[in-house]
C-alpha positions in Angstrom: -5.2 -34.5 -55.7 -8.7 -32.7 -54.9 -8.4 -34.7 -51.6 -4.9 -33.8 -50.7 -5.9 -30.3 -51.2 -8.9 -30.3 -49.1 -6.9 -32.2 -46.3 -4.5 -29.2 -46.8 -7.3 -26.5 -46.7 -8.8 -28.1 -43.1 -5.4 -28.4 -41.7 -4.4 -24.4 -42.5 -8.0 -24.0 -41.6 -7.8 -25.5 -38.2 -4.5 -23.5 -37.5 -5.7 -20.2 -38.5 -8.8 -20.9 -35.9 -6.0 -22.4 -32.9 -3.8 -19.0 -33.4 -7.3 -16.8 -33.5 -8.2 -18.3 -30.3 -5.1 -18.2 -28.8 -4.5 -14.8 -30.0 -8.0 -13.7 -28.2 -7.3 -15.9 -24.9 -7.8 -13.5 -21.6 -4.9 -12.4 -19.7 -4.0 -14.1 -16.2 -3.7 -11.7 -13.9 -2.6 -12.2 -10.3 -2.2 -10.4 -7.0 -0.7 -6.5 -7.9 -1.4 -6.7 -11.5 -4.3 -3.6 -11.3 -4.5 -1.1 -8.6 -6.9 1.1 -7.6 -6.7 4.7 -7.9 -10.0 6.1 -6.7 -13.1 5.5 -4.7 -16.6 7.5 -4.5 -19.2 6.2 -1.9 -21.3 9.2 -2.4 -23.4 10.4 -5.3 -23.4 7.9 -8.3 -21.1 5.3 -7.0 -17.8 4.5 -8.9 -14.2 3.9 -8.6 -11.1 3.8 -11.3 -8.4 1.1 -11.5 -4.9 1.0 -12.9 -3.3 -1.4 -15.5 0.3 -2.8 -14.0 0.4 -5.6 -16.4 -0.4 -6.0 -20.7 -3.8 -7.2 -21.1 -5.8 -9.0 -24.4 -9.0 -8.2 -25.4 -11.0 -10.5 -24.1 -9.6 -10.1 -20.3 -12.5 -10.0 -17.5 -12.1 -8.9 -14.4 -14.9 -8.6 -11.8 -15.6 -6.3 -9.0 -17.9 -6.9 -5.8 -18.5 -5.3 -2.7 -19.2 -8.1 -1.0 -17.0 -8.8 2.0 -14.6 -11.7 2.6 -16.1 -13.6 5.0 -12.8 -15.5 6.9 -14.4 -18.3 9.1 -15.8 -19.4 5.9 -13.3 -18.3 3.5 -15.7 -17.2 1.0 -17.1 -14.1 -0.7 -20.4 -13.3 0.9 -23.9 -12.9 -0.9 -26.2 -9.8 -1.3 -24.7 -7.5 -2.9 -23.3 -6.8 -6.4 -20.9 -7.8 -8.8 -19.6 -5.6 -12.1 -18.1 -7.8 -14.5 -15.6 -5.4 -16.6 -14.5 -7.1 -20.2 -11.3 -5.3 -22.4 -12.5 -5.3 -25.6 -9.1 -4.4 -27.1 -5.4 -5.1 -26.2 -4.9 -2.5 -23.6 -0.9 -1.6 -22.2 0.0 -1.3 -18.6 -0.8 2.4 -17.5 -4.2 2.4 -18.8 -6.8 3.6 -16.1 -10.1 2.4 -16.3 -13.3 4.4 -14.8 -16.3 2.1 -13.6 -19.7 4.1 -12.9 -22.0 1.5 -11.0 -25.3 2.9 -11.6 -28.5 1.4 -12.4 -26.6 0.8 -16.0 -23.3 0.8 -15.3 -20.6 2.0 -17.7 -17.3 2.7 -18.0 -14.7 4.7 -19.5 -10.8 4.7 -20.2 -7.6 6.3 -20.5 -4.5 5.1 -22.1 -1.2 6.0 -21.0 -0.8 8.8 -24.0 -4.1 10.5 -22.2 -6.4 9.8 -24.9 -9.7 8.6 -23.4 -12.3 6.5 -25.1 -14.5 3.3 -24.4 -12.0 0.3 -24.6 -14.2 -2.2 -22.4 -18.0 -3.3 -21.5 -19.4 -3.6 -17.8 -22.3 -5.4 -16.5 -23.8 -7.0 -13.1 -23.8 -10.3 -13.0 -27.0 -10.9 -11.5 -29.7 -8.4 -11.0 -28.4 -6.9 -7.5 -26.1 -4.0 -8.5 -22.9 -2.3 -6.7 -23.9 -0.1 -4.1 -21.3 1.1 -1.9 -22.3 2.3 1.3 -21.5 5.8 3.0 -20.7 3.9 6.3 -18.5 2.0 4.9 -17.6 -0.6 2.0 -14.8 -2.6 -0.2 -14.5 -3.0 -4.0 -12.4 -6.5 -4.3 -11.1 -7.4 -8.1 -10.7 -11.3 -9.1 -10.6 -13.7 -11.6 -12.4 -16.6 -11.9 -15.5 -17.2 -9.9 -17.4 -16.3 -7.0 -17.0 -19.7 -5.5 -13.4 -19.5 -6.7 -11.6 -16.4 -7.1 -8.4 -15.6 -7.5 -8.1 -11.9 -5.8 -6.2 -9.3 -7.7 -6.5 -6.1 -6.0 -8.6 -4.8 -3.2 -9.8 -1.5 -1.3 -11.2 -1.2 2.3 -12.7 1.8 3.4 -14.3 0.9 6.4 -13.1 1.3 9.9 -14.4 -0.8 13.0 -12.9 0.7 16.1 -14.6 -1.5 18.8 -14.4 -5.0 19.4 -13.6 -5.8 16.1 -10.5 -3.6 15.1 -9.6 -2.7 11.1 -6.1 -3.0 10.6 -3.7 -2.7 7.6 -3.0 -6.6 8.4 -6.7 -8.4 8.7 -8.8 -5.3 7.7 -12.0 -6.1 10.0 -10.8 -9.7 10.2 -14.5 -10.6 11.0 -16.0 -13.9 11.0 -19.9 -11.9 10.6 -22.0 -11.9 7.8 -22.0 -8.1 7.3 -22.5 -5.7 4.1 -19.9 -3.3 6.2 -16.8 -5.3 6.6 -14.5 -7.3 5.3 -11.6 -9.7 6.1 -8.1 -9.5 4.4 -8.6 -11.9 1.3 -6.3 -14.0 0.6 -3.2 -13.3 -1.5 -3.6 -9.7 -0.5 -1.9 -7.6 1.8 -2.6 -3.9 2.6 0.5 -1.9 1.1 1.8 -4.0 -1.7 -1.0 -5.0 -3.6 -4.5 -3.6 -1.9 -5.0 -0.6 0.4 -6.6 0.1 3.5 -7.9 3.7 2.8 -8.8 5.6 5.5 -7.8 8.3 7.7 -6.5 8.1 11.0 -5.2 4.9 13.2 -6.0 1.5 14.2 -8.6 2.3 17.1 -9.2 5.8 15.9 -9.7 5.2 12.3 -12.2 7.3 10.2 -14.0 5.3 7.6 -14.3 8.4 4.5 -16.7 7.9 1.6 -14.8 9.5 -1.4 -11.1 8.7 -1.9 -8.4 9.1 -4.8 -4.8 8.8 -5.7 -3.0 11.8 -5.4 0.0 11.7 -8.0 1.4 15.2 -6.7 5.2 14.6 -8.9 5.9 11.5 -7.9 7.8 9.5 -10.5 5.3 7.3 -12.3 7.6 5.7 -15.1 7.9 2.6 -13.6 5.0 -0.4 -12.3 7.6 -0.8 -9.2 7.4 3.1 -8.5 3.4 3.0 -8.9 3.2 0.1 -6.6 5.2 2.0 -3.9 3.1 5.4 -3.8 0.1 4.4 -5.4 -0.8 1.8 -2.2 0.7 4.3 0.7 -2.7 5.8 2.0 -0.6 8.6 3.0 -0.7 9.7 -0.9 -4.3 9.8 -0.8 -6.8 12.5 -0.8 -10.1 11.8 1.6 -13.1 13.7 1.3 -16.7 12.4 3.1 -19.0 15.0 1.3 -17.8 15.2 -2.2 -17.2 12.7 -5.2 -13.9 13.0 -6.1 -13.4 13.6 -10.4 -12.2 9.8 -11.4 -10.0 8.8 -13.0 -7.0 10.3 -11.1 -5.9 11.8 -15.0 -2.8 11.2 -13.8 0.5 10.5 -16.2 1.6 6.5 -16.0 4.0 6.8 -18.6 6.0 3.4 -18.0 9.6 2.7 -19.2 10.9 0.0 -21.0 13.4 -0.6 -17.7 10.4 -1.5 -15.7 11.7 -4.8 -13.9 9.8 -6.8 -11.2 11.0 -6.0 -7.9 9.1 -8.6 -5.4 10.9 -11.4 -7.6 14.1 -9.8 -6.7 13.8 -10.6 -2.5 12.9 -13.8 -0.8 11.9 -13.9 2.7 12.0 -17.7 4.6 10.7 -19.6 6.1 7.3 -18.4 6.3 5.8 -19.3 8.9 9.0 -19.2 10.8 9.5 -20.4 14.0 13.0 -18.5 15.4 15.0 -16.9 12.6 13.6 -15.0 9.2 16.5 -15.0 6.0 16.2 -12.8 3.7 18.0 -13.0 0.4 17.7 -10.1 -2.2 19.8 -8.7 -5.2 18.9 -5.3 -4.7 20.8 -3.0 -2.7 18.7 -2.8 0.7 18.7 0.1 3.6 16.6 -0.9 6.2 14.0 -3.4 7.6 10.7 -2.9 9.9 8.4 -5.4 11.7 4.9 -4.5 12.1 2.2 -5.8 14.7 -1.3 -6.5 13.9 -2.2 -2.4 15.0 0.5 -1.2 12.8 3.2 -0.4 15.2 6.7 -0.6 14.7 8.1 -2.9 16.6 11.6 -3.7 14.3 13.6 -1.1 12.5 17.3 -1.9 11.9 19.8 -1.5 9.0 19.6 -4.7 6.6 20.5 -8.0 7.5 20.1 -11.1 6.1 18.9 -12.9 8.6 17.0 -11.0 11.6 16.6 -13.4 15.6 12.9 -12.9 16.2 13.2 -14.1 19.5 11.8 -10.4 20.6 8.4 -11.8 18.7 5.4 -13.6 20.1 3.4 -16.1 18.3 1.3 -14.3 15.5 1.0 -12.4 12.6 3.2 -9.7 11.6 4.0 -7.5 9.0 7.2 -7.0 7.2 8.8 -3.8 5.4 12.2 -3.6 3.3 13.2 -0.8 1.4 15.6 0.1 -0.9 18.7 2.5 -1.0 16.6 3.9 -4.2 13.1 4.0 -1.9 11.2 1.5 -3.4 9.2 -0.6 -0.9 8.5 -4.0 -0.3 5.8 -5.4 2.5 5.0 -9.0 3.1 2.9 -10.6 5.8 4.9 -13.1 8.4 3.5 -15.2 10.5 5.5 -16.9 13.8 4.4 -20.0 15.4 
């Protein structure tokens, strides 16, 4: 009998360890599921993210400013990392303020405005985050350095020469520079990183200090963040002074939230002559995008859109709604 009930006690014991661990496992998070809301080159350097998604305590994300170096595809070395680690569940709508300095720390504030101290940061190695006045990128991933899975990004430098910063590529550079930064992969300027700067492709002006400017915009809802919070044109730039992070702004979300990218689906991609697009949300209008950002498309919806007009390359697409949300994706003809 004393065996049965020991058997019994490691069994229940076992479970109770299984659900612990499960109960503690870090979230997954994938492209779109933070974004930033703030950026300061100058003075002590920082920056603030946004929670789109539920996290765990126990969810690590990490932030470099090391570039994405394409011809390689790889992260490159040099500079520093923060590794960020929840320390409690914490709901979509909590921002999150990072101070890299010599000992980083951070702070946060939950979606009912109460601040507090809900996570730890540290550098990975001893090389700390430095982001430079003449221009930088904070990118957010999962996993390793080796093998990340990006999550968010923002680019605030601006190459106007011959190599061009675009919404599309960013500096699309094959060098090894502390500067610049290709497009990572799984990201795209608009939809789940930004490009935040003033100005054009070819006249853009690379700004140090850069934040989210809520203004009245509806908040309530991840799809409504998504669309204003990634627009650079709801941005406030400033090159002398730090900008007060985090934005403080209200992310109060509703329980109607609903996933809008799973609601349109654009094929085939790479296309050779048509594009389809099916969708179960009323739709307006659709723009084509080259490399430099110009409008090259802008019709009333179809579903399927002849792109014999198009040359061989990469393009960006924009749908919106009858409601106003947006929706970009990168296309690419052969």
């Amino acid at each position: 009998m004393k065996k049965i009930y020991f058997i019994l006690f490691k069994f229940n014991l076992l479970v109770t360890l299984i659900s612990y661990t499960n109960s503690n496992a870090q979230t997954t998070l994938v492209a779109g599921d933070i974004a930033f809301t703030g950026y300061n080159a100058d003075g002590t350097d920082s920056f603030s993210f946004l929670l789109l998604k539920d996290i765990t305590s126990g969810t690590i994300i990490n932030f470099t400013d090391n570039g994405w170096i394409s011809s390689t595809s790889s992260l490159r070395n040099g500079e520093g990392t923060c590794i960020w680690t929840a320390q409690t569940d914490l709901p979509t709508g909590t921002e999150v303020l990072i101070v890299a300095d010599a000992t980083p720390f951070t702070t946060t504030r939950l979606p009912n405005g109460n601040s507090g101290t809900a996570g730890t940061v540290s550098y990975e190695t001893a090389s700390t985050v430095n982001l430079a006045a003449s221009g930088d990128q904070i990118l957010a991933y999962q996993g390793t350095s080796a093998s990340p899975t990006f999550i968010s990004g923002i680019h605030c430098n601006a190459e106007n020469g011959a190599i061009l910063t675009t919404d599309l590529v960013w500096d699309d550079t094959n060098t090894d520079s502390s500067n610049r930064s290709s497009l990572p992969p799984g990201l795209t300027s608009g939809v789940n990183a930004i490009w935040a700067i003033t100005g054009t492709p070819g006249s853009a002006v690379e700004i140090d200090n850069v934040k989210f400017n809520c203004g009245s915009f509806d908040l309530s809802t991840v799809v409504n963040i998504k669309t204003v919070v990634y627009d650079k044109l709801n941005w406030v730039y400033d090159d002398l002074i730090p900008n007060t992070l985090p934005t403080a702004c209200n992310y109060t979300l509703s329980i109607e939230d609903f996933n809008l990218e799973n609601k349109v689906m654009i094929y085939p991609n790479p296309f050779t002559n048509n594009i389809d697009i099916e969708t179960t949300i009323a739709v307006d209008f659709v723009q084509i995008f080259d490399v430099l950002g110009k409008p090259i498309y802008s019709e009333a919806f179809t579903n399927k859109i002849d792109t014999a007009f198009l040359n061989t390359g990469v393009y960006l697409l924009r749908i919106r709604s009858r409601n106003g949300q947006v929706i970009m994706r990168k296309i690419v003809k052969k």
